[in-house]
C-alpha positions as CSV (number, residue, x, y, z in Angstrom):
1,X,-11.4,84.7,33.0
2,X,-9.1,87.6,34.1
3,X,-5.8,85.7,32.2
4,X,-8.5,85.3,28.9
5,X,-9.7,89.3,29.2
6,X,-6.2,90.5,29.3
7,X,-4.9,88.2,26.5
8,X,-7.6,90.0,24.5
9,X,-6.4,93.3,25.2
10,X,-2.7,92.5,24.3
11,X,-4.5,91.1,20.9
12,X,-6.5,94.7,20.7
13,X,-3.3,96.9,20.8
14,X,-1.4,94.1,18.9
15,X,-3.7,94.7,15.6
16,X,-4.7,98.5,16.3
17,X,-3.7,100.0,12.8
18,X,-1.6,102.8,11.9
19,X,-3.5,105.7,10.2
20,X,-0.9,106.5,7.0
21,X,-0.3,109.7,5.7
22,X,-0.1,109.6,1.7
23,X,0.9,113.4,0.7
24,X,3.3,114.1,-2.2
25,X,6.8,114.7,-1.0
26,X,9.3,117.0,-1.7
27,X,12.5,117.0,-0.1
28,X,13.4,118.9,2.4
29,X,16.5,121.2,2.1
30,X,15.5,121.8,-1.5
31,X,12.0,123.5,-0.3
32,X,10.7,124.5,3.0
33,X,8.4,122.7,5.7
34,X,5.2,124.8,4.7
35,X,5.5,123.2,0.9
36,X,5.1,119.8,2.2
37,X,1.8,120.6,4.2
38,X,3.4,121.0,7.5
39,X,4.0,123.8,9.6
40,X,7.2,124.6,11.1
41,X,5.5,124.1,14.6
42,X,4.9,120.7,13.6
43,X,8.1,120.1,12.4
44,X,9.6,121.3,15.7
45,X,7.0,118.8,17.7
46,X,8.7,115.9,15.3
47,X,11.7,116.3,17.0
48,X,12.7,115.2,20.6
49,X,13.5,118.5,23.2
50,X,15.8,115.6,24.3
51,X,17.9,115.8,21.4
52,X,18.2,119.4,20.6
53,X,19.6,119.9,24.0
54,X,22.3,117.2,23.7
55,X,23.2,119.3,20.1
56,X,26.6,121.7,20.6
57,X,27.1,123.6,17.7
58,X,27.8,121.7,14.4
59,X,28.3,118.7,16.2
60,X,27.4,115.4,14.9
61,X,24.9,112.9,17.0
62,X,23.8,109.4,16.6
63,X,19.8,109.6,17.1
64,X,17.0,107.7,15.7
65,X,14.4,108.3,13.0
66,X,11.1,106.6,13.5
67,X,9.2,105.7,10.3
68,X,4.7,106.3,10.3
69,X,4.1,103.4,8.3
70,X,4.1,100.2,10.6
71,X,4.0,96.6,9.1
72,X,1.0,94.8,10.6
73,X,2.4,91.9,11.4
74,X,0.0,90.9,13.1
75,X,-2.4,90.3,10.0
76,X,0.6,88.6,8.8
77,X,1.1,85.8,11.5
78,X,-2.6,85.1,11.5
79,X,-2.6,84.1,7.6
80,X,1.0,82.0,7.8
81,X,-1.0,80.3,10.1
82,X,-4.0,80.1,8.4
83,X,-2.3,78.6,5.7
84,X,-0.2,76.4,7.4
85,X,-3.3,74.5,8.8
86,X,-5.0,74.3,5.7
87,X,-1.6,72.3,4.8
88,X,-1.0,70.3,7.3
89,X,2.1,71.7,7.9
90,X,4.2,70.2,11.1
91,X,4.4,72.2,14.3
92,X,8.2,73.3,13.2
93,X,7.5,74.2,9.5
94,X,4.4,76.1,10.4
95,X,6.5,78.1,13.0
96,X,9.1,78.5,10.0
97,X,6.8,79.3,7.3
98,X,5.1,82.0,9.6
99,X,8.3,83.9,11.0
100,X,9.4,84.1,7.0
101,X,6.2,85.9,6.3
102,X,6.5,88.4,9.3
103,X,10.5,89.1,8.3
104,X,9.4,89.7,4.7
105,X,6.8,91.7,5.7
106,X,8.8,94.1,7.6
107,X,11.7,94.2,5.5
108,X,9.3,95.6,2.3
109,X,7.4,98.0,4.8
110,X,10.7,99.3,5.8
111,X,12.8,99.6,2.5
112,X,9.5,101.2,0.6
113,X,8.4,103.8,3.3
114,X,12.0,104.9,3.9
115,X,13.3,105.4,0.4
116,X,13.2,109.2,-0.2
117,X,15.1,109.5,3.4
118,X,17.8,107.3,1.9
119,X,18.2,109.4,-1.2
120,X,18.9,112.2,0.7
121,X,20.8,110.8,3.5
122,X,23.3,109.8,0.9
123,X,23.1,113.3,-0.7
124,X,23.8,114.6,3.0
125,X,26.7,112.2,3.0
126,X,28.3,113.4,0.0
127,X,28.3,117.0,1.5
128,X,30.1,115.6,5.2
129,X,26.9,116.5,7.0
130,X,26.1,113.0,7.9
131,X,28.5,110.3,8.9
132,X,26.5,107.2,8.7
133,X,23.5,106.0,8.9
134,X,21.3,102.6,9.3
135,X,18.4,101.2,8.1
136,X,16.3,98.7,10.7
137,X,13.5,96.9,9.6
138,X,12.4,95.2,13.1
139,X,11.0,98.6,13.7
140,X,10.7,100.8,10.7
141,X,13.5,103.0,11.9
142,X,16.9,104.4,10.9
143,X,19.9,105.4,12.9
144,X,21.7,108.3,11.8
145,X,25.2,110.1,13.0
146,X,24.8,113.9,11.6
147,X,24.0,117.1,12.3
148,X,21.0,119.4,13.9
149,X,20.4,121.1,10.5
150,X,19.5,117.8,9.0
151,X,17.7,116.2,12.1
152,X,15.2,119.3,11.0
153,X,15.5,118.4,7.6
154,X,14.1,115.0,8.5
155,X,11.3,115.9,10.3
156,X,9.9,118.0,7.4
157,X,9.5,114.4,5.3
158,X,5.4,113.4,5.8
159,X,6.6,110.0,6.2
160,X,9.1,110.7,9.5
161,X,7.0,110.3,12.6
162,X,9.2,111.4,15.1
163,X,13.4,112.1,15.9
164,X,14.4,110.8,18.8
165,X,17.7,110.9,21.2
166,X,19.8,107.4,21.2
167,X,19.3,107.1,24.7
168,X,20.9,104.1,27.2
169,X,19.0,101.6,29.0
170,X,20.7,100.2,32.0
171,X,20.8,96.3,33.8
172,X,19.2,95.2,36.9
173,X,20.9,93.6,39.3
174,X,22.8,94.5,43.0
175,X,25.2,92.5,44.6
176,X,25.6,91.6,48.6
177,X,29.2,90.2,48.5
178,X,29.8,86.5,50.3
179,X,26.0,86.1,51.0
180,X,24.8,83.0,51.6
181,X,22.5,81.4,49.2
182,X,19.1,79.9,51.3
183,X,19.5,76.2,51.7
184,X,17.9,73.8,49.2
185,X,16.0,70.6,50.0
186,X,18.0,68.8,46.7
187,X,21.6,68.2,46.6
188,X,23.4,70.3,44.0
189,X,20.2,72.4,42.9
190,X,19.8,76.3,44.1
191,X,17.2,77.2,46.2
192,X,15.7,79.2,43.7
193,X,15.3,76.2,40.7
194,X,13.8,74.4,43.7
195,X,11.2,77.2,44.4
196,X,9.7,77.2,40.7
197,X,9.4,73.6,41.1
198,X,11.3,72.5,38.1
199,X,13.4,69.5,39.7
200,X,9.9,68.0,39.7
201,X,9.0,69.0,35.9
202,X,13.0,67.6,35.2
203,X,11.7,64.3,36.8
204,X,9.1,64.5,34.3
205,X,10.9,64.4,31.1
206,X,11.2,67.9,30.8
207,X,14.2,69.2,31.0
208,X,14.1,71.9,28.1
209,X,15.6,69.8,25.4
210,X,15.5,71.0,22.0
211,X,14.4,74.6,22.7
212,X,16.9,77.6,21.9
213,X,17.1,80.3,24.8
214,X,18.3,83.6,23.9
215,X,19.2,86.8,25.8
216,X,20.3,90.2,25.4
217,X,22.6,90.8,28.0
218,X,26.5,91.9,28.6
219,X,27.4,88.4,26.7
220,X,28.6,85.2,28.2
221,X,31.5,83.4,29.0
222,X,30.5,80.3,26.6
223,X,32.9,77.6,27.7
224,X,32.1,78.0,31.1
225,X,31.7,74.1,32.9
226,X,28.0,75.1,33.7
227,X,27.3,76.5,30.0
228,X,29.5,74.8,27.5
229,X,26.9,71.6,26.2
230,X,24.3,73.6,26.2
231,X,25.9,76.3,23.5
232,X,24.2,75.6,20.4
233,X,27.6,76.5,18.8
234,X,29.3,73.7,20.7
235,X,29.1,69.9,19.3
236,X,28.9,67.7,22.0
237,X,30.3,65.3,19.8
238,X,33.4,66.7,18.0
239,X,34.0,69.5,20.3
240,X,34.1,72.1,17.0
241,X,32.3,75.5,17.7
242,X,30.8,77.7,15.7
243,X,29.3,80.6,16.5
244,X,27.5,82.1,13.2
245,X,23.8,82.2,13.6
246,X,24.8,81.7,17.6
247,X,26.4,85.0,19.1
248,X,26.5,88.9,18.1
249,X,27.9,91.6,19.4
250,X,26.0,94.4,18.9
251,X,28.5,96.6,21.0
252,X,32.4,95.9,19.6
253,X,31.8,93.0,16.9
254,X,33.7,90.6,18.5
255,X,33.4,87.2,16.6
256,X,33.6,85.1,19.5
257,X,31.1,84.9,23.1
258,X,32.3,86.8,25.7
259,X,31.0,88.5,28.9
260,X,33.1,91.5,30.4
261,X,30.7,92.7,33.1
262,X,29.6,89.1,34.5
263,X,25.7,89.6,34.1
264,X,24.6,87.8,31.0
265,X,27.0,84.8,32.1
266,X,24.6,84.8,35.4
267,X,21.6,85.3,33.8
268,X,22.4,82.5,31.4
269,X,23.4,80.1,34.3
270,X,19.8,80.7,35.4
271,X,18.1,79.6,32.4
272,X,20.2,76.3,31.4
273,X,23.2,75.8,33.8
274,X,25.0,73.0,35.0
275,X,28.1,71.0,35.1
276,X,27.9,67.6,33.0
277,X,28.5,65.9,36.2
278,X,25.1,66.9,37.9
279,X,26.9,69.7,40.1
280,X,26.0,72.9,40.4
281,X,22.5,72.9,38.8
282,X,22.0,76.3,38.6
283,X,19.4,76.2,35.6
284,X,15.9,75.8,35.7
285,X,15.7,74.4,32.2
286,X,19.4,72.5,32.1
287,X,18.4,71.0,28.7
288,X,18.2,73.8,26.5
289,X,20.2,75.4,24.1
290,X,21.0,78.9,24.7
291,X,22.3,81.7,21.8
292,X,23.0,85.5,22.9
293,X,23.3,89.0,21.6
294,X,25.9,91.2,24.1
295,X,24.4,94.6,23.5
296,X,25.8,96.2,27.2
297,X,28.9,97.6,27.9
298,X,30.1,99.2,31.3
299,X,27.8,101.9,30.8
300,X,24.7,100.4,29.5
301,X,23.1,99.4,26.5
302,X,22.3,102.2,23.8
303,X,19.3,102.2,21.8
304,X,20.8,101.4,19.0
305,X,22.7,98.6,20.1
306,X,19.4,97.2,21.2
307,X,17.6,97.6,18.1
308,X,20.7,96.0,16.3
309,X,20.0,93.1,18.9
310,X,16.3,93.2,18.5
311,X,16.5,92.4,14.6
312,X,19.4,89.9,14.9
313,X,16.9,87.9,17.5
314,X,14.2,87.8,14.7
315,X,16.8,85.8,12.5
316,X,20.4,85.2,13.7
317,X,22.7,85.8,11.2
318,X,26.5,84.6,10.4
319,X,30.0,86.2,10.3
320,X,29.0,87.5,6.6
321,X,25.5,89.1,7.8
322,X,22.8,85.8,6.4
323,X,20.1,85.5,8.4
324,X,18.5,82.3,8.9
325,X,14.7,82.7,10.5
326,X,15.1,78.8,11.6
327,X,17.9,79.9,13.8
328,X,15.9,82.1,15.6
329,X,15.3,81.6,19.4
330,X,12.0,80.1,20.9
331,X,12.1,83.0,24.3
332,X,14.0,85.8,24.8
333,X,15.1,87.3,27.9
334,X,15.5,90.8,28.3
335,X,17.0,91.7,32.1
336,X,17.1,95.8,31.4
337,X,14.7,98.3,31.1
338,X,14.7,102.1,30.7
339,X,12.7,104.4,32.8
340,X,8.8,104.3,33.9
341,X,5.8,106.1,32.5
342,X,4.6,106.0,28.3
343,X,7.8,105.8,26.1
344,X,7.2,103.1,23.2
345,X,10.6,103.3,21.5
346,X,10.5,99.7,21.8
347,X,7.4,98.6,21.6
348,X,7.0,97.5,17.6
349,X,10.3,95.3,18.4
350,X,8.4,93.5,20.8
351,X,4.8,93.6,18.8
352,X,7.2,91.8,16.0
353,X,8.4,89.0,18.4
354,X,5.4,87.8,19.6
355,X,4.0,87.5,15.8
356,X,7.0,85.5,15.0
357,X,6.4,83.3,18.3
358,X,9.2,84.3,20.3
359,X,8.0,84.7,23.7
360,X,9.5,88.2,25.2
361,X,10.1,88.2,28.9
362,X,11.3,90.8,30.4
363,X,12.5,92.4,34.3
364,X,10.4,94.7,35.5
365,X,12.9,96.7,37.1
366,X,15.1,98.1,40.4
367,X,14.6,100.8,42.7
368,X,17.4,102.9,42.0
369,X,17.3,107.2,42.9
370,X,16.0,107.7,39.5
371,X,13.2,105.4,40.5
372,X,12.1,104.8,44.1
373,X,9.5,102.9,43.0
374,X,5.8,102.5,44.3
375,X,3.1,102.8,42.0
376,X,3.4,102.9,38.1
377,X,7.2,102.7,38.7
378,X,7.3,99.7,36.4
379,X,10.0,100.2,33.6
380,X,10.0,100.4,30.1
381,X,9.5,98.0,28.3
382,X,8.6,95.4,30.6
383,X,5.3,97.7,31.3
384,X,4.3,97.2,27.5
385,X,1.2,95.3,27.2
386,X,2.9,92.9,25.0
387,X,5.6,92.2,27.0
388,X,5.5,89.5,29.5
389,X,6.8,91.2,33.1
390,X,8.9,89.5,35.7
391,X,8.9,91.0,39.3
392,X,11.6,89.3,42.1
393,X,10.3,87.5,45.0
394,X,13.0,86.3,48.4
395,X,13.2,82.8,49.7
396,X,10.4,83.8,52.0
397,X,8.0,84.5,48.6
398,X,8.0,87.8,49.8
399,X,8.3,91.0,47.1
400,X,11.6,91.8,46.7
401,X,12.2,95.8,48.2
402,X,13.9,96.7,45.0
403,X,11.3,95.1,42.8
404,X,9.4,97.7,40.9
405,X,5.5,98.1,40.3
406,X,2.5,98.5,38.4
407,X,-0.2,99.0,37.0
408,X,1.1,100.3,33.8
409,X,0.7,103.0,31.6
410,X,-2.0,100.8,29.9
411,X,-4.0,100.4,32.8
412,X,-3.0,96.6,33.0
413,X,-1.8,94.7,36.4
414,X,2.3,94.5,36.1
415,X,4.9,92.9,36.7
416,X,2.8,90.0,35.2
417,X,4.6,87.2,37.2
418,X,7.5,86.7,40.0
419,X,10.1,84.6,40.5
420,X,13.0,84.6,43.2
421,X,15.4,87.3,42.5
422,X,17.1,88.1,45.9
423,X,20.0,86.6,47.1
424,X,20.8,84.0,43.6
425,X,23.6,82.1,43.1
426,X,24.3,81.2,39.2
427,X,27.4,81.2,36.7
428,X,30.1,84.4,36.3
429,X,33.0,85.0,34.4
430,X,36.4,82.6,35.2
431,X,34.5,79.2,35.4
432,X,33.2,80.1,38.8
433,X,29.9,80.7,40.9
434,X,28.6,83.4,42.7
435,X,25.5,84.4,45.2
436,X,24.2,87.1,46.5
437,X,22.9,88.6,43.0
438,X,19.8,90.4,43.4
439,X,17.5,91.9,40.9
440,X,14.4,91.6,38.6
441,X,17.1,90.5,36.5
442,X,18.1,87.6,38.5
443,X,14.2,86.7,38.5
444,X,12.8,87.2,34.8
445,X,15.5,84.2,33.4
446,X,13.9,81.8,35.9
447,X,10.3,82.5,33.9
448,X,12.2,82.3,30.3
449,X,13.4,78.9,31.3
450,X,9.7,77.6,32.4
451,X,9.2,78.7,29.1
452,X,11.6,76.7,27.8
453,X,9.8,73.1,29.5
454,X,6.6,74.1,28.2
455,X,8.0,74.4,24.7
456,X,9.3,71.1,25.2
457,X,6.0,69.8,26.3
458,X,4.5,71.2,23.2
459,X,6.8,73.3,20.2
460,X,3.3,74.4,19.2
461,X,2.4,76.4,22.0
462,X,2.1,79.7,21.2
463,X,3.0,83.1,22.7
464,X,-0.7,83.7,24.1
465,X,-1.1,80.3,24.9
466,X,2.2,79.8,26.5
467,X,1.4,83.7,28.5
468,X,-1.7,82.3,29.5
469,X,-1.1,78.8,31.2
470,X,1.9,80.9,33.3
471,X,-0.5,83.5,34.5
472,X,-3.3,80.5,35.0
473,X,-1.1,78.0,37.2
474,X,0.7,81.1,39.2
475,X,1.2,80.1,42.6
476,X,-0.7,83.4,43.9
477,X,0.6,85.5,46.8
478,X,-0.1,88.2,48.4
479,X,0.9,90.4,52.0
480,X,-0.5,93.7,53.7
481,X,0.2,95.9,51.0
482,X,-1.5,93.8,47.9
483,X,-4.2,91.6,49.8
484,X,-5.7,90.3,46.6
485,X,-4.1,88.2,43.9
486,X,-3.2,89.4,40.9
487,X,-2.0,92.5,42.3
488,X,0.8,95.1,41.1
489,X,3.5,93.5,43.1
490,X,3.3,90.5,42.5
491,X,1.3,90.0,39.5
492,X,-0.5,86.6,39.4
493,X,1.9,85.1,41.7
494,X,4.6,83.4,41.7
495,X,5.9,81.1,38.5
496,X,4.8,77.5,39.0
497,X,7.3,75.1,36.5
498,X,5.1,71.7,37.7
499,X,1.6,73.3,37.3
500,X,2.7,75.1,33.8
501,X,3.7,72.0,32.5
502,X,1.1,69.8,33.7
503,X,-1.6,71.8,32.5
504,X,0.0,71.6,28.7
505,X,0.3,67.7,29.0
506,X,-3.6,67.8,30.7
507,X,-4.5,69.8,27.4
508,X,-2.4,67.5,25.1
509,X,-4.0,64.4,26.5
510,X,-7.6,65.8,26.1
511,X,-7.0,66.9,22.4
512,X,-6.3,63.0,21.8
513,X,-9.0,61.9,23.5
514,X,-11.1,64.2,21.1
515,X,-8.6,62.9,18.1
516,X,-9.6,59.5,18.8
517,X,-13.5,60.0,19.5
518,X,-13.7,61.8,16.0
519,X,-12.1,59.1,14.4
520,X,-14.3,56.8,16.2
521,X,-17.3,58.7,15.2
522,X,-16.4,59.0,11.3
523,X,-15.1,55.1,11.6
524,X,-19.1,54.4,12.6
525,X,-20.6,56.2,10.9
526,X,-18.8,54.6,7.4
């Protein structure tokens, strides 16, 4: 009942409706803020305290412009759908026929409600007070390099909801150098693939075959022996690769899959690795494909970067900027965050994934001296109510001391789920192996891989359905300071790969057994 009452919540915020301002506009620079309706105190209020203080003179800064109108995608999703029943449609072409609806949606919300900003954006161009600037459409946002005088400028337009710094969100992970990895019960499996259960899902059937795995990470090394076959760039076959519509780089545009840091590579090993001889099985879900945006650098990912890898997730493109929305992933996994408390920068990115059915997990967060954690610590934008919140458990399935913590800003139990995250050994850089990585980012790719064998089980599921069976068959746990399961540590427990699975094959077989009765039943009654 609990799993069913929250679901409805996410679906409460997920169709509230923005409240759109339709005044006349004129644009700013040509007459002042009072001529458009708004006072100059308003105008002010429009525009991050963030931002003017990183300003130095005439200096030019990247920040972001965030659009009123929002595309209810929502609304959207529920009519592809809708339609797609009425017709039949397969499992695959009704997935396909309901992501194009949501990307056309938010491409025409975005290009009419930002039309007078482009007009004079290029004007501001002409004159060298703006460098660049970039539409998005994932959000109905812009990115713009220029000046202070013309951040104001854009905060005068009715339709510009708020300016906003172009902050950087940072990866969670620690490292204990030549730590031993627990011991596992299975030969050549990690303790932590063990934990979740999923040799026993693998023996199954279920090995995540024919779902697509994405994350936005620091990249990954793509012909590493753990990681190579299951590139859905590399043919198997012919040994060709191609990497359009599989890989971006949001941060230098290289053409080709790389990780400099070593964290995607590990993070990736999680979700799908092994070596083609059965060694090494560091993956929970070692028969999926995996795709991947690299959006971090040594210093973190910026928000732009993120956004850039937000839209490219939505519908991959090639090396000439097509997008295809049938190349697009089934789960994404997002191991960063930002900072706690109410900050929704992100949140319409993630709104947008979950109406196109790509399930968004994400790491709830590390203790670090900007965050010591404790209640409400949990980080942005894990604690969204849409987003679907990984906390890190040890070997003992005890809460890792790093591992951040709800409830939310929302008033909703987070993380939503654990998984081991302390002391995991997976894939880095050099064709090697490496333990001792701890982190909610070590734990969230565990949960996008479970994903990945329910998808197998059934590549109808969708994003509720697959939230709630995880939060449903969660091993729960508990110690002094959360007695009672779910709790803000924890969440619903710990991520259960066998009873995840099982309960989607228990459902399928029962909607066959219904199949058959009705047919029975008309077969009478004729």
């Amino acid at each position: 009942m609990k799993a069913k009452r929250r679901r409805q919540m996410r679906t409460a915020f997920s169709f509230a409706a923005t409240v759109l301002l339709t005044f006349s506009l004129i644009v700013p620079g040509v007459t002042n803020a009072e001529s458009n309706g708004m006072s100059n105190r308003m105008v002010k209020e429009k525009v991050s305290k963030r931002l003017i203080k990183e300003f130095k003179g005439d200096d030019k800064l990247t920040f972001l412009v965030k659009f009123k109108e929002k595309a209810d995608t929502m609304k959207i999703a529920e009519r592809a759908k809708a339609s797609s029943q009425k017709a039949q449609l397969s499992a695959k072409k009704a997935e396909l026929t309901q992501r194009t609806a949501v990307l056309t949606e938010l491409k025409e919300t975005s290009l009419n409600s930002q039309q007078k900003v482009r007009q004079f954006l290029e004007a501001e161009v002409e004159k060298g007070n703006v460098d660049t600037f970039k539409s998005y459409h994932i959000v109905n946002g812009m990115a713009v390099t220029a000046t202070k005088k013309v951040a104001n400028k854009l905060a005068a337009f009715t339709e510009v909801e708020k300016i906003l710094p172009n902050e950087r969100r940072q990866l969670f992970t620690t490292i204990t150098k030549d730590a031993e990895a627990p011991a596992s019960k299975i030969a050549n499996v990690e303790w932590n693939v063990e934990r979740v259960g999923a040799p026993t899902v693998w023996d199954m059937g279920f090995d995540g075959s024919g779902v697509t795995v994405a994350s936005i990470d620091t990249g990954v090394q793509w012909d590493h022996p753990a990681l190579q076959e299951k590139y859905r760039g590399y043919d198997n076959t012919s040994g060709e690769v191609n990497h359009d519509f599989n890989w971006f780089d949001a941060t230098a545009g290289e053409s080709a899959p790389y990780d400099d840091q070593g964290h995607g590579t590990h993070v990736t090993g999680t979700m799908v690795g092994s070596e083609p001889d059965g060694s090494n099985q560091v993956g929970v879900a070692p028969g999926a494909n995996w795709i991947a945006v690299k959006a971090f650098s040594a210093t973190g990912g910026t928000d732009t970067d993120l956004l850039e890898a937000a839209e490219w997730i939505l519908a991959p493109t090639d090396a000439q900027g097509n997008s295809r929305v049938d190349m697009a992933p089934d789960v994404v996994n997002n191991s960063w965050g930002g900072g706690p408390g109410l900050n929704e920068w992100y949140r319409d990115v993630v709104r947008n994934w979950r109406a196109a059915e790509i399930f968004p997990e994400f790491s709830a967060g590390n203790t670090s001296i900007y965050n010591p954690g404790g209640p409400e610590s949990i980080a942005v934008p894990a604690n969204y109510p849409e987003s679907f919140a990984t906390g890190a458990t040890d070997s003992n399935d005890s809460l890792g001391s790093f591992s951040l913590q709800g409830p939310s800003p929302y008033d909703e139990i987070k993380p939503d789920i654990s998984a081991p995250g302390v002391n995991i050994r997976s894939s880095v850089p050099g064709n090697g192996y490496e333990g001792g990585w701890n982190g909610t980012s070590m734990a969230g790719p565990a949960v996008s891989a479970v994903v990945a064998l329910m998808k197998q089980a059934d590549s109808s599921l969708t994003v509720n359905e697959i939230e709630e069976a995880l939060l449903a068959t969660a091993t729960p746990l508990t110690d002094n300071e959360f007695p009672n399961s779910p709790n803000n540590g924890y969440g619903y427990g710990l991520v259960n790969a066998y009873d995840a699975v099982s309960s989607i094959i228990l459902s399928l077989g029962m909607q066959k057994s219904m199949f058959f009765l009705n047919d029975h039943r008309t077969a009478l009654m004729r």
